[in-house]
C-alpha positions in Angstrom: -1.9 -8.5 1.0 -3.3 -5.7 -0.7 -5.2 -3.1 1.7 -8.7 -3.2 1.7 -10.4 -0.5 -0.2 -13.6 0.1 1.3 -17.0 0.4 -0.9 -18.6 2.4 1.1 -17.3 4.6 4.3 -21.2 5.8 6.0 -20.9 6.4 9.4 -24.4 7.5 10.3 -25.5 9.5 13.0 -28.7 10.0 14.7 -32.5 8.9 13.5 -32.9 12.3 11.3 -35.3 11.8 8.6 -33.3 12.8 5.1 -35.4 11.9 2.0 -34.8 14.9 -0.5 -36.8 16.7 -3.0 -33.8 18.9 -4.2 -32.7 20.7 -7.4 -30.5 18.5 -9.7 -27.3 18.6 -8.1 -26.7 17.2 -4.9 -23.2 19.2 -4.9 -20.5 19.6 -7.3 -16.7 19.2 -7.0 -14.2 21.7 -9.0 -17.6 21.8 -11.4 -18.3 18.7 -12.0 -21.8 17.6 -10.5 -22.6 15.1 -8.6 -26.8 14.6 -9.1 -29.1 14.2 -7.0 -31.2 11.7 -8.8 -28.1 9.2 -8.8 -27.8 9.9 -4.5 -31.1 9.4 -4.1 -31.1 6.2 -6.3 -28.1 4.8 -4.3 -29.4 5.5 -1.2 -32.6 4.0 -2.1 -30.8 0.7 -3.1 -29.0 0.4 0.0 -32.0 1.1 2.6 -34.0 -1.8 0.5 -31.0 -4.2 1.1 -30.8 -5.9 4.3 -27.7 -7.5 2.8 -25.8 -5.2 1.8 -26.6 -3.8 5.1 -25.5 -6.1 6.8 -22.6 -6.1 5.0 -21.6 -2.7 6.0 -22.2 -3.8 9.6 -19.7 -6.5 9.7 -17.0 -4.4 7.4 -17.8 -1.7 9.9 -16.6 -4.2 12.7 -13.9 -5.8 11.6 -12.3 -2.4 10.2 -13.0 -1.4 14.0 -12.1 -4.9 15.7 -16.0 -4.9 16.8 -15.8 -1.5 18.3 -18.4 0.4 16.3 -21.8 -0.5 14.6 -23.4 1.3 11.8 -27.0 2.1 13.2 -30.2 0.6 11.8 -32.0 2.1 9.2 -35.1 0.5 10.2 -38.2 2.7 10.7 -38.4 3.8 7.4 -41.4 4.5 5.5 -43.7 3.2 2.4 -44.0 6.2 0.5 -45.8 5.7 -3.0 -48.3 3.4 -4.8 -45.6 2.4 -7.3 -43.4 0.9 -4.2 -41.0 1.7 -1.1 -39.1 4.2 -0.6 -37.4 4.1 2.6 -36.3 6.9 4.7 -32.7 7.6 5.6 -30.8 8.9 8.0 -29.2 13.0 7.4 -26.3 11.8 8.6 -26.2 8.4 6.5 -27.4 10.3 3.8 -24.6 13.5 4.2 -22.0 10.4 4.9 -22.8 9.4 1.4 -22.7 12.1 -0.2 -19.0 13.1 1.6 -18.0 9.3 0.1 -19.5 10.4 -3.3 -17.4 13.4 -3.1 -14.5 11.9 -2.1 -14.5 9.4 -5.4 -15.6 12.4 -7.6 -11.6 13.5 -6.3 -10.0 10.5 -7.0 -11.3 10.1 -10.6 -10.4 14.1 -11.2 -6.7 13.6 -9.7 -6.5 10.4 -12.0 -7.7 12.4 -15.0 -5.3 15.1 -14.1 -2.5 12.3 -14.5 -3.9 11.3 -18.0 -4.4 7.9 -16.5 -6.0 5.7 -18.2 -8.9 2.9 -16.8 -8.8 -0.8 -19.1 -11.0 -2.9 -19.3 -8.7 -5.4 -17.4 -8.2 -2.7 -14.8 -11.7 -3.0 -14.0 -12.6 -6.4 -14.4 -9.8 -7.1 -11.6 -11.1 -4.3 -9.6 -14.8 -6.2 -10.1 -13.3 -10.1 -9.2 -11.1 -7.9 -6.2 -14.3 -6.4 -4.6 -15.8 -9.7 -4.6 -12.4 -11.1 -2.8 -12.7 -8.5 -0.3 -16.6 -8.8 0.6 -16.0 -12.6 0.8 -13.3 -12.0 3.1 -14.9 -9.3 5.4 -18.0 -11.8 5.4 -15.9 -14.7 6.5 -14.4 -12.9 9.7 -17.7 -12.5 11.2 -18.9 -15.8 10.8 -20.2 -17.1 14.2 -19.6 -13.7 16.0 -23.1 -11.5 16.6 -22.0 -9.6 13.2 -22.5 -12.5 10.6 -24.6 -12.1 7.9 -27.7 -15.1 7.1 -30.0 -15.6 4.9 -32.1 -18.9 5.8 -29.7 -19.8 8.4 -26.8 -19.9 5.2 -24.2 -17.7 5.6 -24.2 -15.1 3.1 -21.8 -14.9 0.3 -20.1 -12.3 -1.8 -22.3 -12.8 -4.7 -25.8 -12.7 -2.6 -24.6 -9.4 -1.6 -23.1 -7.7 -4.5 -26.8 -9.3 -6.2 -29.1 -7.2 -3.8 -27.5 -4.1 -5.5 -28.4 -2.7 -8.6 -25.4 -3.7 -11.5 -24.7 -0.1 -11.8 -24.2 0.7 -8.5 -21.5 -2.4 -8.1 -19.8 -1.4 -11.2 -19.8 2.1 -9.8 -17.4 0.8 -7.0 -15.4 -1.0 -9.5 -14.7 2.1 -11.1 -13.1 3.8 -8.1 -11.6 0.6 -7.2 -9.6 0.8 -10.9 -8.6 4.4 -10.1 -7.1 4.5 -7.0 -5.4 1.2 -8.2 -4.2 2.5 -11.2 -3.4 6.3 -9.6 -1.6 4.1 -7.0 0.5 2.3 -9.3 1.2 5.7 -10.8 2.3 7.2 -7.8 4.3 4.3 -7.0 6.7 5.4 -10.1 5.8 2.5 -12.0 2.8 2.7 -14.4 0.0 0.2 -15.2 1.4 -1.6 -18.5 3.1 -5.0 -18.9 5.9 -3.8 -19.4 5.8 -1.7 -16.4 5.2 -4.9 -13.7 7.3 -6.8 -15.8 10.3 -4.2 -15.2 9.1 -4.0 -10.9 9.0 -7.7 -11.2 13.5 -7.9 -12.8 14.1 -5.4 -10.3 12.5 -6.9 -7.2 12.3 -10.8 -7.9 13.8 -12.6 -4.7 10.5 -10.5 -3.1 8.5 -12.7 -4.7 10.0 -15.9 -4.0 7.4 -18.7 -2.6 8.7 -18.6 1.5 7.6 -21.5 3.7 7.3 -20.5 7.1 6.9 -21.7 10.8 5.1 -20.0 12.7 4.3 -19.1 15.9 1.0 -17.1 17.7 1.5 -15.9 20.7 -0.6 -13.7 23.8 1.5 -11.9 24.9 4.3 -10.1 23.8 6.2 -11.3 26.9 5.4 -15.1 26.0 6.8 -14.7 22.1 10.2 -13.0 24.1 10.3 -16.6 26.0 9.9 -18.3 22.8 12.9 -16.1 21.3 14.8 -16.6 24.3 14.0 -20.4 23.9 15.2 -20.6 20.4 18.9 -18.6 21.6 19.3 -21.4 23.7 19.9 -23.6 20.9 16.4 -25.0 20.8 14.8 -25.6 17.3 11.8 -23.1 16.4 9.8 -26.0 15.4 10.2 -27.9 18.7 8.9 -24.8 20.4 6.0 -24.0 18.8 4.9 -27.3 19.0 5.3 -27.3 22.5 3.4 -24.2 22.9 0.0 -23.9 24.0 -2.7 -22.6 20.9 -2.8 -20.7 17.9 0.8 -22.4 16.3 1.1 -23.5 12.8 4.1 -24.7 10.4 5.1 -25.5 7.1 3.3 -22.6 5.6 4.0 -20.9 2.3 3.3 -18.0 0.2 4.6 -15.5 -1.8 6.5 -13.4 0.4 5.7 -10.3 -0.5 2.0 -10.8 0.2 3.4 -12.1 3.5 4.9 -8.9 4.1 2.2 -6.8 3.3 -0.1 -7.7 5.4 2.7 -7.0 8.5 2.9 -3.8 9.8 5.6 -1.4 8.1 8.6 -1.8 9.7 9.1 -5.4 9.7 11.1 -5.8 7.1 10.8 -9.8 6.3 12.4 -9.7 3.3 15.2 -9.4 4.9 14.8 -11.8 7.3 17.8 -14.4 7.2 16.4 -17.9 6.2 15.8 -20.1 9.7 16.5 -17.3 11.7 12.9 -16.4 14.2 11.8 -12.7 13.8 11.7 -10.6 16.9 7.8 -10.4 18.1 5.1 -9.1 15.9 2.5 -7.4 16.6 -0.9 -8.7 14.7 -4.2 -7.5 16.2 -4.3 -8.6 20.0 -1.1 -11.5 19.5 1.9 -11.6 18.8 3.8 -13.4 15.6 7.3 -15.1 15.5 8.4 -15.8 12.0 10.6 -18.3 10.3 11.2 -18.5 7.1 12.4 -21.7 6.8 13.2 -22.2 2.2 12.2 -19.3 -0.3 11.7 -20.7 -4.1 12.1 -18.4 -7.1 8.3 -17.6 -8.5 8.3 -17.1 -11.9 6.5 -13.7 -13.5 4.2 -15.5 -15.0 3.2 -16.8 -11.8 3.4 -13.3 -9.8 1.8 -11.3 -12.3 -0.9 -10.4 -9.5 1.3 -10.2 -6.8 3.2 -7.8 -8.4 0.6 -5.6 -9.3 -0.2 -5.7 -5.6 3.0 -4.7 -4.3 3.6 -2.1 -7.3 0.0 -0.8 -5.6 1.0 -0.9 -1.9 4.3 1.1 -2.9 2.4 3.7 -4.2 -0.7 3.4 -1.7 1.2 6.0 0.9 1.4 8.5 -1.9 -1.9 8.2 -2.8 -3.7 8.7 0.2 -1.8 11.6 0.2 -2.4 13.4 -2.5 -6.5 12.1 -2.3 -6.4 13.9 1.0 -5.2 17.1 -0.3 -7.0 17.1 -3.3 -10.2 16.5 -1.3 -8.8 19.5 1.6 -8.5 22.2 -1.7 -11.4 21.3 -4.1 -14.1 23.5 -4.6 -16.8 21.7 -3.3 -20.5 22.8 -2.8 -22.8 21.2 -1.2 -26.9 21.4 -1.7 -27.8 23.2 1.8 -30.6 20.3 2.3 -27.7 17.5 2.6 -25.7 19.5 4.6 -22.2 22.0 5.1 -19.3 21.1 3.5 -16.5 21.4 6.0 -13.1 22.2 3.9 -10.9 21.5 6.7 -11.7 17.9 7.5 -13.2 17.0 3.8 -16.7 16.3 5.5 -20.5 16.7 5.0 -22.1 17.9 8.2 -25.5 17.2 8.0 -28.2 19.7 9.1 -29.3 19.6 12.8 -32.8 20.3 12.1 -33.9 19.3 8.2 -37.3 21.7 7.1 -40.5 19.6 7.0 -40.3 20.3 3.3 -37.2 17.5 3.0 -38.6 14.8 5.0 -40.7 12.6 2.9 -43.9 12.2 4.6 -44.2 14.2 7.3 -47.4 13.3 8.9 -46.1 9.8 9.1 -42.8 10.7 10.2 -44.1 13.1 12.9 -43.9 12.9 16.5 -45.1 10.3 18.0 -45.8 7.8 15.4 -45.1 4.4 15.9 -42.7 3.6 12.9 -40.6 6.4 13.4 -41.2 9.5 15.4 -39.0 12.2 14.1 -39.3 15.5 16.6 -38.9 18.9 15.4 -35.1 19.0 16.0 -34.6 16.3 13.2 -33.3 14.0 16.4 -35.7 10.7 16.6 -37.5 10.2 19.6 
């Protein structure tokens, strides 16, 4: 399956109070400006959505297998009679900014290309986002990352809802581009005709496989099952014997199949009822048979051959969006933070001047909401 593109990438740092009143342009990339007022409005949206926060979170988790948290941006502020306006983070807010910057790249590179954004393109990068926020939201269920609302679990749509429209179609925008600049790259193009042409050229990857399968430990326990299956025992018979985490009679298109392996594994090629050697997925280990494969018509793999036409060209991309990023001219408004060519990064300032912290006396030292010391470090 298709990679996960992630919305947003903010990685905050320490409590360092980062409100702005700054001039128009937050920072600029090869000339065109990226405003403040739209930064400030984003980051605005996302410290009045306990959702979406949470949301981040638990994409934050599973993209780190539960090793990393983003920190709370509670302790914020209500600044205003006309309502909140919460307080941020320098380093949430410079993180945004450097994720602002990095899709102000990608639509430049695609413009470069003369490539071209449909409607289609972005209504499928719209019903995708909401695929992928379902998906990150239903790996966390039951763990200490889930995300509730009245004891419910929260869906997709709750979160995408807590957003403003324009901030969601926003994403859906970059989504398109890096689809679109993917498929591009991938020496295919975005038409009909293009996928149709992939799809002549590449059908038997895109035949419906049924599989058994097996879920193993260890590595050294899926070698016992191989070793089982050498010795003229059925594949079947041995995962059913095994203990936890076995399945069978599983099917899908087998390119998605192969996808979501790690590169390497080569499964199309894998020799019906013949068991794969071990594969490595997460902390197990897989064992693979592909036991019939089924011609799919086009018709019926439009989507999965977009997706694969995309993860040809996804290498390539990252690329190029990595260099592009590395040799833009990008400035940076001094109150955000540096802009570090090298690495593509905001560094956010160490010790922000009274003048950008909104409210001050409230956010001074030694206040109970949020006590913010001269240093910019909370304390």
């Amino acid at each position: 399956m298709k990679r996960l593109i992630v919305l947003l990438i903010i990685l905050a740092g320490g409590l360092a109070a980062a409100a702005f009143v700054v001039p128009s342009n937050a920072a600029s990339v090869d000339g065109v400006s990226i405003s403040q007022q739209q930064v400030d409005s984003d980051l605005h949206a996302i410290a009045g959505s306990a959702d979406y926060q949470c949301f981040l979170n638990a994409e934050e988790a599973v993209g780190s297998d539960g090793e990393a948290t983003l920190p709370s941006l509670s302790g914020g502020v209500t600044i205003g009679e006309a309502g909140s306006h919460p307080t941020v983070t320098a380093a949430f807010a410079a993180n945004y900014l450097e994720t602002a910057i990095s899709h102000q790249v990608v639509f430049s590179l695609a413009e470069a290309r003369h490539l071209r954004i449909t409607s289609d393109a972005l209504a499928a990068a719209r019903q995708e986002i909401t695929v992928q926020t379902n998906g990150i939201l239903s790996e966390v269920t039951g763990s200490k990352f889930a995300c509730t609302s009245g004891g419910e679990a929260l869906t997709a749509k709750e979160v995408l809802a807590s957003m403003p429209s324009s901030f969601v179609d926003a994403n859906a925008r970059f989504d398109a581009t890096v689809n679109v600049l993917e498929e591009d790259l991938a020496g295919v193009g975005s038409s009909e005709g293009d996928f149709q042409r992939y799809y002549a050229n590449h059908a038997a990857d895109f035949d419906k496989a049924c599989f058994t399968v097996g879920d193993y430990t260890t590595e050294t326990e899926a070698q016992a099952a191989v070793a089982q299956v050498s010795s003229g025992t059925p594949f079947s018979t041995v995962v059913a014997s095994a203990s936890g985490g076995q399945s069978s009679g599983k099917c899908y298109i087998l390119s998605g199949v192969a996808a979501s392996l790690p590169a390497g594994t080569n499964l199309e090629s894998l020799p019906l009822n013949t068991v794969s050697s071990p594969i490595a997925d997460g902390s197990s280990y897989l064992l693979l048979e592909i036991t019939s494969r089924t011609p799919t018509p086009y018709a019926a793999a439009r989507s999965d051959v977009q997706s694969a036409v995309q993860n040809a060209g996804a290498a390539k991309a990252g690329k190029a969006i990595d260099a592009a990023e590395k040799s833009a001219n990008v400035t940076v408004d001094s109150r955000y933070g540096q802009w570090k060519a090298a690495s593509a990064e905001v560094l956010p300032p160490s010790s922000p001047a009274a003048v950008d912290v909104l409210n001050p006396s409230v956010n001074g030292v030694g206040t109970a909401t949020s006590s913010v010391s001269s240093t910019g470090q909370s304390s």
